[in-house]
Backbone as CSV, one residue per row, in Angstrom:
resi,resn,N_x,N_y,N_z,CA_x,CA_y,CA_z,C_x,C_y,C_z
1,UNK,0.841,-1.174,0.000,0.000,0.000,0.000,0.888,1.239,0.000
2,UNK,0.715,2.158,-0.452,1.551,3.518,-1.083,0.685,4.629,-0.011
3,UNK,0.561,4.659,1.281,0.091,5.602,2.147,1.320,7.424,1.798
4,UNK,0.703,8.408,2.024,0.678,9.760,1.292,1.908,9.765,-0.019
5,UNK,1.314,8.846,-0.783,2.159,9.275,-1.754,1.073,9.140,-3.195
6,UNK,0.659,9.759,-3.935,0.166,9.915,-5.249,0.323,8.681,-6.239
7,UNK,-0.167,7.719,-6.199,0.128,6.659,-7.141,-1.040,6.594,-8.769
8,UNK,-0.087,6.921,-9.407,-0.931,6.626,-11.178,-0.784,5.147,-11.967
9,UNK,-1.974,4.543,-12.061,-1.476,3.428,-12.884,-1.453,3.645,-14.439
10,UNK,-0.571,3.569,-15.246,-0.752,3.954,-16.844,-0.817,2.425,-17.422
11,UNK,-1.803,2.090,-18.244,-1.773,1.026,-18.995,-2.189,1.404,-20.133
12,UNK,-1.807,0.496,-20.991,-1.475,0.073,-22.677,-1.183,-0.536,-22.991
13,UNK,-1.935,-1.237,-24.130,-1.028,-2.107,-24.982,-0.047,-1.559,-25.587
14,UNK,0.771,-2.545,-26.356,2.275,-2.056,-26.938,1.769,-1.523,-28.123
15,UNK,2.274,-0.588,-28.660,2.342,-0.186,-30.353,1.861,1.292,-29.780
16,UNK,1.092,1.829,-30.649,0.495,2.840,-30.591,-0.233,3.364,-29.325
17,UNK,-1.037,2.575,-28.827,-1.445,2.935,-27.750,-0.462,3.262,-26.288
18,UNK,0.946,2.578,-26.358,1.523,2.552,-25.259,2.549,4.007,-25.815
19,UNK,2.537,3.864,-26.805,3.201,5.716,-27.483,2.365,6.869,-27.016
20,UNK,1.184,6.426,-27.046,0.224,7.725,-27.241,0.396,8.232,-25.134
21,UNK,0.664,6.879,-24.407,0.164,7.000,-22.854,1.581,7.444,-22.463
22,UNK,2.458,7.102,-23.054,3.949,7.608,-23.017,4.339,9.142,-23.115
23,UNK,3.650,9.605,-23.845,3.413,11.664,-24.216,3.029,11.978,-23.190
24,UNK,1.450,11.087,-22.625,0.763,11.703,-21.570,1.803,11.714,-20.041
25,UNK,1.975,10.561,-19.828,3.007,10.548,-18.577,4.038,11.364,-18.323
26,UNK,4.715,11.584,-19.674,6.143,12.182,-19.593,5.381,14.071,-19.303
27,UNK,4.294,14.181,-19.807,3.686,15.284,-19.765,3.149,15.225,-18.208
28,UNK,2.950,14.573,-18.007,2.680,14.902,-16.646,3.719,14.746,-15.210
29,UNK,4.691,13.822,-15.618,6.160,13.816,-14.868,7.067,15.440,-14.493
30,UNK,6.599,15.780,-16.109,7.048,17.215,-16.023,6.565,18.136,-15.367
31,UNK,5.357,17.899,-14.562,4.949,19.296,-14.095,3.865,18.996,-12.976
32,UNK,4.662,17.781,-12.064,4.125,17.196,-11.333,5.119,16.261,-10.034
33,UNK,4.811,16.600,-8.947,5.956,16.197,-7.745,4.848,15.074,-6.988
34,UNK,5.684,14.137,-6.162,5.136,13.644,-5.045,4.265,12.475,-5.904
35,UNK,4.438,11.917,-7.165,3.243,10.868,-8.152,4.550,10.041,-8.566
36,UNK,3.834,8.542,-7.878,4.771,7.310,-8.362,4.167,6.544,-9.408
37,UNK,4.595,6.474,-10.489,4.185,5.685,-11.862,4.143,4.144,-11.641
38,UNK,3.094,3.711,-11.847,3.382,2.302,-11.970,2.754,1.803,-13.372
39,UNK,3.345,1.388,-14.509,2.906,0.677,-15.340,2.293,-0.808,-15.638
40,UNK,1.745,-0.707,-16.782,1.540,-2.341,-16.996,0.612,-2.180,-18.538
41,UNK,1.534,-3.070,-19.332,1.158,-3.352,-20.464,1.733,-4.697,-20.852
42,UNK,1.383,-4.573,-22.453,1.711,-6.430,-23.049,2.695,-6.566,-23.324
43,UNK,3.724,-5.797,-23.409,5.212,-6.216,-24.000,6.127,-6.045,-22.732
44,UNK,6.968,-7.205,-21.978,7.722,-7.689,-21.079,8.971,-6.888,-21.640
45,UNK,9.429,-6.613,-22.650,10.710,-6.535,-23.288,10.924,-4.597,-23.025
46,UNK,9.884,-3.656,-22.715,10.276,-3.026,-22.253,10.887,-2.313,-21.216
47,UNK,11.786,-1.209,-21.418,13.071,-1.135,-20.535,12.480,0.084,-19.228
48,UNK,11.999,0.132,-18.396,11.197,0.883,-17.610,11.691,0.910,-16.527
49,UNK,12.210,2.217,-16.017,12.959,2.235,-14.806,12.073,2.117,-13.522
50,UNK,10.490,2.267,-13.777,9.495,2.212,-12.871,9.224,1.101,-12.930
51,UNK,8.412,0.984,-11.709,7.331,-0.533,-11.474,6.519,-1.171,-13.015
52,UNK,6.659,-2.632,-12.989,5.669,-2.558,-14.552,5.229,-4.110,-14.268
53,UNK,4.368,-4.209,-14.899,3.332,-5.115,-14.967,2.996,-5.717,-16.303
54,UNK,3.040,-7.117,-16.460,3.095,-6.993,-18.104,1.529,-8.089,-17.820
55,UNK,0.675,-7.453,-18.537,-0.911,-7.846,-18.503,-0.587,-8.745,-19.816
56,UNK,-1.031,-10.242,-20.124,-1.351,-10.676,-21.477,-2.337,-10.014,-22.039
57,UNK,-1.986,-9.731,-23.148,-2.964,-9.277,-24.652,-3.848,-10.021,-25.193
58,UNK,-4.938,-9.825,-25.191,-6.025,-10.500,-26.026,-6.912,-9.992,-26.178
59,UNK,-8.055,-10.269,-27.716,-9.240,-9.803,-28.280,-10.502,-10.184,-26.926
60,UNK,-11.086,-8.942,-26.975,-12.131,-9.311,-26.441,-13.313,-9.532,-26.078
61,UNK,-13.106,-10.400,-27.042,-14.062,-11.490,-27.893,-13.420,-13.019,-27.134
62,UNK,-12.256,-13.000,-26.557,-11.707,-13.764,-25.944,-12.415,-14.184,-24.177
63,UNK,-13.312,-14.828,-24.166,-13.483,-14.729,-22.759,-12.833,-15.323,-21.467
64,UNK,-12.157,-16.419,-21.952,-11.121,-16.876,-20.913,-10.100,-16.086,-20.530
65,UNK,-9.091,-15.350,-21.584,-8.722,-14.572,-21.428,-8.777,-13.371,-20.858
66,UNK,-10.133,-12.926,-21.219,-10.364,-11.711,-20.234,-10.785,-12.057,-18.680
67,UNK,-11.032,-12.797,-18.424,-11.441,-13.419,-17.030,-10.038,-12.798,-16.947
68,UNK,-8.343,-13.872,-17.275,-7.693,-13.888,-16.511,-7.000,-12.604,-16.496
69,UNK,-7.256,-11.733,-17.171,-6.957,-10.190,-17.158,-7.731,-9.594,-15.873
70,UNK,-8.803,-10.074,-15.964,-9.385,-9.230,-14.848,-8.993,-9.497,-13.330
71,UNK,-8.652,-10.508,-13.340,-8.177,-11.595,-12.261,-6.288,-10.504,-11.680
72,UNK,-6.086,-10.822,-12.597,-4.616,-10.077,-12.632,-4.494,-8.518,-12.618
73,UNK,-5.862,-7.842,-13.019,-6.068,-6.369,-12.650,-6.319,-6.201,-11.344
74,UNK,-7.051,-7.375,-10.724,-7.617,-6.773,-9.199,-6.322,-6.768,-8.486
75,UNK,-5.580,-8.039,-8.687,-4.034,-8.701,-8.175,-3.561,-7.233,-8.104
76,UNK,-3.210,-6.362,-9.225,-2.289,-5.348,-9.440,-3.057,-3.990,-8.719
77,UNK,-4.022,-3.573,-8.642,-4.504,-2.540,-8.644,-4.855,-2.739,-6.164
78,UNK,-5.203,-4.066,-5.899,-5.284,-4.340,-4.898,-3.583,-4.153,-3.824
79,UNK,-2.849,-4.588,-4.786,-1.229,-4.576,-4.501,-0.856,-2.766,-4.586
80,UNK,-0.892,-2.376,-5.395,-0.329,-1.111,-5.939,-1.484,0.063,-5.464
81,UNK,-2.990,-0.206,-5.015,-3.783,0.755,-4.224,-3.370,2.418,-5.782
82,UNK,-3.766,2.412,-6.869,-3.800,3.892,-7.312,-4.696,4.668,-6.886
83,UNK,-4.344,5.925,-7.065,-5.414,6.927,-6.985,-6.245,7.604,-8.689
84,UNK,-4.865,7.027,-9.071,-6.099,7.534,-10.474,-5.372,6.079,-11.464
85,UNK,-5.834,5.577,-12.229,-5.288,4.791,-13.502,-5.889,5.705,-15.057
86,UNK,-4.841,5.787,-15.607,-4.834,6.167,-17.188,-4.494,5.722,-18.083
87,UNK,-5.394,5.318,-19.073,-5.301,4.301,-20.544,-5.416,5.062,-21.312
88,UNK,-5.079,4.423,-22.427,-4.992,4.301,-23.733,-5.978,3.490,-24.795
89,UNK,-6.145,2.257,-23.885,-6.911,1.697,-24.703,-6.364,0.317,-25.013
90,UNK,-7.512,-0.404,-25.406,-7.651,-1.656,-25.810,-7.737,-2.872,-24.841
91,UNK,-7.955,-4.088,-24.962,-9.014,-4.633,-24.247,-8.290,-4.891,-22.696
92,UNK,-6.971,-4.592,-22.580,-6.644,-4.970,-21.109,-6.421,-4.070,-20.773
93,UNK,-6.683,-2.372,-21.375,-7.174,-1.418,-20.608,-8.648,-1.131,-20.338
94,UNK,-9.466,-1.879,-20.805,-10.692,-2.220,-20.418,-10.820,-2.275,-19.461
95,UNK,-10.474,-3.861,-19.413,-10.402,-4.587,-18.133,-10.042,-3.777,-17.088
96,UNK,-8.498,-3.084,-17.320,-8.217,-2.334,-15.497,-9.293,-1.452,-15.446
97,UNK,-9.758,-1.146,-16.145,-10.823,0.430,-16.081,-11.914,-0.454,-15.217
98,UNK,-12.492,-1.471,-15.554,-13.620,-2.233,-14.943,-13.545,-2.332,-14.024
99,UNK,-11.775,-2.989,-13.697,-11.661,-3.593,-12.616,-11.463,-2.370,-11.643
100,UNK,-10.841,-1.578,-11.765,-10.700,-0.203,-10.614,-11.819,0.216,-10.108
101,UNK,-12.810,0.030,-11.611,-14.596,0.698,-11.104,-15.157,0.569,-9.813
102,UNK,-14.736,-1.349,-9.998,-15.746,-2.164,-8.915,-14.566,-2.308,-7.582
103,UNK,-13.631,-1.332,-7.781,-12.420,-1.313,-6.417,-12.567,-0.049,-5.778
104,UNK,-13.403,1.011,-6.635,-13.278,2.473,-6.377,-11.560,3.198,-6.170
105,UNK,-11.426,3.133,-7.340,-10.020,3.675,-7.350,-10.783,5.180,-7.990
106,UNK,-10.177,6.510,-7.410,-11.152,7.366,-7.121,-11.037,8.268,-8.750
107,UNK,-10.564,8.526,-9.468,-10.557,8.595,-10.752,-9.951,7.689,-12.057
108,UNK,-10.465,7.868,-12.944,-10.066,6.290,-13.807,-10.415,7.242,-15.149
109,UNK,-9.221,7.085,-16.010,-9.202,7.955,-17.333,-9.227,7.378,-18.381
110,UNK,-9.733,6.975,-19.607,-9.896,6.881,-20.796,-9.683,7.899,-22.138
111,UNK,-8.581,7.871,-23.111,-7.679,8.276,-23.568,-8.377,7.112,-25.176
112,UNK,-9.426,7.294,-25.779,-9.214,6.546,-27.067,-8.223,7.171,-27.734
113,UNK,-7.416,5.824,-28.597,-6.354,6.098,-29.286,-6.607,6.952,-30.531
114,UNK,-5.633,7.776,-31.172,-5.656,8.418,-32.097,-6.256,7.547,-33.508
115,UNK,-5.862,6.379,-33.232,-6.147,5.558,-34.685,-7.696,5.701,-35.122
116,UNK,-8.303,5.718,-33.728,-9.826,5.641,-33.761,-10.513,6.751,-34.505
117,UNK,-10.408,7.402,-35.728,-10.973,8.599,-36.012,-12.233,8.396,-36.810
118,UNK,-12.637,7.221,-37.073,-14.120,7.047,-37.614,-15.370,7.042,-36.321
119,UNK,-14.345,6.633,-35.467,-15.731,6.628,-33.967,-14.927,5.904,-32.908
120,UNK,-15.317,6.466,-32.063,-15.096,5.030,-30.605,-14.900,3.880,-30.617
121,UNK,-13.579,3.811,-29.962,-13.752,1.941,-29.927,-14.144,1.011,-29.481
122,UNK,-14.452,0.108,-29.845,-15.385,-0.218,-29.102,-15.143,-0.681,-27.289
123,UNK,-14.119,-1.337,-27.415,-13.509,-0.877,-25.843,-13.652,0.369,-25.151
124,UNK,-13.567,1.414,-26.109,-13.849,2.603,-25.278,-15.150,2.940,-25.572
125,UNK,-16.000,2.336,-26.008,-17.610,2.880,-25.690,-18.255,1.726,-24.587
126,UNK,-17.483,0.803,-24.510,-17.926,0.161,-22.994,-16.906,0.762,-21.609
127,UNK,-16.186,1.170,-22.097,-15.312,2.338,-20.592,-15.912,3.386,-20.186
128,UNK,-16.767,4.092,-21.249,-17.367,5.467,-20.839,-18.230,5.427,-19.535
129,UNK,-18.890,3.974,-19.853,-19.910,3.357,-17.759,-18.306,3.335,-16.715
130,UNK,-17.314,3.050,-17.604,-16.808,2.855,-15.860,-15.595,3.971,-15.894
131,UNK,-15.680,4.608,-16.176,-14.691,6.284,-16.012,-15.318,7.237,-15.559
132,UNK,-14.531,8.462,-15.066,-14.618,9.512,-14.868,-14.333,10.433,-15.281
133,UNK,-13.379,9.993,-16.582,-12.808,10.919,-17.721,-12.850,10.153,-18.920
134,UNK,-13.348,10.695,-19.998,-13.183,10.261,-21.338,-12.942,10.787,-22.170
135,UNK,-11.643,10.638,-22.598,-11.519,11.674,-23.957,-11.518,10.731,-24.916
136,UNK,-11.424,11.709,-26.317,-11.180,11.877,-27.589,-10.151,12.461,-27.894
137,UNK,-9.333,11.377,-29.247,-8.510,13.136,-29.909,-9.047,13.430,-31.022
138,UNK,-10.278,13.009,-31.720,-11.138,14.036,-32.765,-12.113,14.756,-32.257
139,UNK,-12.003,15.769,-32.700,-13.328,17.015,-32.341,-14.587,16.489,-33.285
140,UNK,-14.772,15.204,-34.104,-15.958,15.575,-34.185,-16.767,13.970,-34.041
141,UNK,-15.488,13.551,-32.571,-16.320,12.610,-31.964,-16.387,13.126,-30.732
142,UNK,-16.303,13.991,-30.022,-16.916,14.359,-28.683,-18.612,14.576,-28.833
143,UNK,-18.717,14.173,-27.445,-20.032,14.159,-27.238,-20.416,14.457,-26.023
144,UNK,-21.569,15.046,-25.481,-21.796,15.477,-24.575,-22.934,14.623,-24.149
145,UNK,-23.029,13.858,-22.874,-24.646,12.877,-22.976,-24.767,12.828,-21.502
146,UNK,-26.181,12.115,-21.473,-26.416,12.717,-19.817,-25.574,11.852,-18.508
147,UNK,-25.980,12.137,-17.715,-25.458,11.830,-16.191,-23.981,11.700,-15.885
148,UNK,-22.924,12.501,-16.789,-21.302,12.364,-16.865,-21.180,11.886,-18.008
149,UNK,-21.932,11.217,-18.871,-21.342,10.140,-19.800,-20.699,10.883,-21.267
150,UNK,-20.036,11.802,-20.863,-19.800,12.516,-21.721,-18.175,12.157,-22.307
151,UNK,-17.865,12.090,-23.991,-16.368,11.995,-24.395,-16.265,13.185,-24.737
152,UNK,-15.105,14.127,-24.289,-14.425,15.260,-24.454,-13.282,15.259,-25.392
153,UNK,-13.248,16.319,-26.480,-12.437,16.544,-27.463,-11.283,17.332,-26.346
154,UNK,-9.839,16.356,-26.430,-8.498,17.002,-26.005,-7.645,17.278,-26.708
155,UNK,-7.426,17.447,-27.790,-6.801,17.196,-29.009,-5.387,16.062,-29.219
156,UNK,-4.863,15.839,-30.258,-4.051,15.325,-30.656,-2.727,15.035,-29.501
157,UNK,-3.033,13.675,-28.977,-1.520,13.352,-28.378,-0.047,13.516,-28.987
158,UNK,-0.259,12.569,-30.191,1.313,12.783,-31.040,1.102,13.591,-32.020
């Protein structure tokens, strides 16, 4: 447990999505004291001087798989106690988003990837129930809808 210290969980898958959460962090490292990073994404082979967590990757459409994602989110998020987790996207950032929901980890961010510019993905139109932040980086997929459920245009990560 991380008692007065600021803990962020950043997850992503590898490729694009773990680029896009990589801008955001380093952007926020910069102009931010007293916040311990803990990662976790699908590629083991990265070189991370912080805490990291390597979640298996899978479609999810996969349901065994996602069980054991979710299984391994509570593991990580129960161990590591964040105060906020921030994705990127895709299905084992789903999962932590779910799984933090039903842990009350007290803000939980959603970040659809840039690739997404025809609409939401669909991972991230089932995150919008369990966040407190949802962005977009196209302006002419924000949306405004009732009771919070709103995706906000932030513009362009990379």
């Amino acid at each position: 447990m991380n008692k007065g210290k600021n803990v962020v969980l950043a997850v992503a898958s590898f490729g694009g999505h773990w680029k896009q959460l990589f801008h955001i962090v380093s952007a926020i490292q910069s102009n931010t004291d007293n916040v311990e990073f803990v990662y976790c994404t699908t590629d083991a082979s990265l070189m991370i001087e912080d805490k990291l967590y390597v979640i298996n990757d899978f479609s999810a459409d996969n349901k065994i798989k996602a069980l054991g994602a979710a299984l391994f989110s509570f593991k990580v998020l129960i161990k590591e106690r964040p105060n906020v987790i921030i994705t990127t996207g895709a299905a084992p950032g789903l999962i932590m988003i779910i799984s933090a929901y039903l842990l009350r980890v007290k803000k939980r961010i959603w970040l659809d990837s840039i690739a997404n510019s025809e609409s939401i993905s669909k991972s991230g139109k089932l995150a919008k129930y369990f966040t407190t932040h949802h962005f977009t980086q196209w302006k002419h997929l924000e949306h405004v809808g009732k009771n919070n459920r709103c995706t906000i245009y932030i513009g362009a990560i990379l």
